[in-house]
N, C-alpha and C positions, 0 to 999 in steps of 0.2 A: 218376726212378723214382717211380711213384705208392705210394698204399697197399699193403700187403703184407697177401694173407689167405693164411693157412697151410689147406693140406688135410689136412694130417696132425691124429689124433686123439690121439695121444701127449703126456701130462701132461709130462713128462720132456722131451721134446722143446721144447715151447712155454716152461719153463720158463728152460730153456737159453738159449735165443733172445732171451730178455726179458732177463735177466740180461746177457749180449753187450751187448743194443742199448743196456740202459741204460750201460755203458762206455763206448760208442764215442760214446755220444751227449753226453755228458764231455767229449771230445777238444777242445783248444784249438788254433784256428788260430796265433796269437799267444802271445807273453806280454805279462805288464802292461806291458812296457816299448816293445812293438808289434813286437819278433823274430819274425819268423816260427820256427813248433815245426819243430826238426829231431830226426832219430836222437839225436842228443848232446845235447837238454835234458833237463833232470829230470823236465819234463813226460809226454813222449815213454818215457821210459823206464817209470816208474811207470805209465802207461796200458797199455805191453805186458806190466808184470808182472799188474796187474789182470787182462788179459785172460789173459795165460797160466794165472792161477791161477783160472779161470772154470770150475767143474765142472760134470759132469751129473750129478746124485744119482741114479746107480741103486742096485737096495735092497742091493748086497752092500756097494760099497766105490764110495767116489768116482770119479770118471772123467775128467781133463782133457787133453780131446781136440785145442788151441790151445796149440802150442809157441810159443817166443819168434818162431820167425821167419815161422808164418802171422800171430800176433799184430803184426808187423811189417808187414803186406802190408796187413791189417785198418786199421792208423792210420794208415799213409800214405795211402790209398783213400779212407777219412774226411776227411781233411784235402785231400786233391784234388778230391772231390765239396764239398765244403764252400766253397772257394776257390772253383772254378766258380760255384757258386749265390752267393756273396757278390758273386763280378765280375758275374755275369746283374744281380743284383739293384742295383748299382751303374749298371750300362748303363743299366738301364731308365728310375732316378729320375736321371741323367745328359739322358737323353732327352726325359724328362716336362719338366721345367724349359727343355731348351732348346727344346720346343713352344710352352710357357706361354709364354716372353718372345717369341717370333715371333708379332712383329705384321703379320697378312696384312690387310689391306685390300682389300675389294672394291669395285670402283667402276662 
C-alpha cells in the first residue's frame, strides 16, 4: 500500500489517525532474543493496551473507539504486512547477490 492522503478535513479525525499510526508503527516483529511477537508476549499485549487506550479528543469527553480485540486484529495485520515486506525485502537482496556472483560470459 502506497502513501495515504486523508480527504477528510476533520482535526479530530487526522489526529486520531496520527496517534494509531504512530503505535502500530512501534509494533515489533521479534524480540531481542529473535521470537517471533505472539498474542502471549508482553510486547503484543502492551501494543493492544496502547492502542485500546488511543482516544479521539472530542470537546465534551474522551472517546475510545479501539477495543482490545479490534486492537487485536490491528497488530496482528502489522506484524503480517510487516513480515511480508521483510520476506519481499529478503528475496530481493537474496536475489541481487545471486546476480552479482553469476558470471555470464559472452563469447
Amino acid at each position: 500500500m502506497g502513501q495515504l492522503t486523508l480527504k477528510s478535513s476533520s482535526h479530530l479525525f487526522k489526529k486520531w489517525v496520527m496517534k494509531m499510526d504512530d503505535v502500530l508503527s512501534k509494533t515489533h516483529t521479534h524480540d531481542i532474543q529473535g521470537n517471533a511477537t505472539t498474542q502471549d508476549s508482553d510486547h503484543f499485549k502492551e501494543q493492544r493496551g496502547r492502542l485500546a487506550s488511543t482516544s479521539v479528543d472530542v470537546y465534551a469527553a474522551p472517546v475510545y473507539p479501539v477495543n482490545e480485540w479490534l486492537a487485536t486484529d490491528f497488530i496482528n495485520d502489522e506484524i503480517d504486512c510487516r513480515t511480508y515486506e521483510q520476506d519481499l525485502s529478503k528475496a530481493d537482496g537474496d536475489n541481487q547477490r545471486w546476480w552479482s556472483n553469476l558470471d555470464i560470459s559472452v563469447y
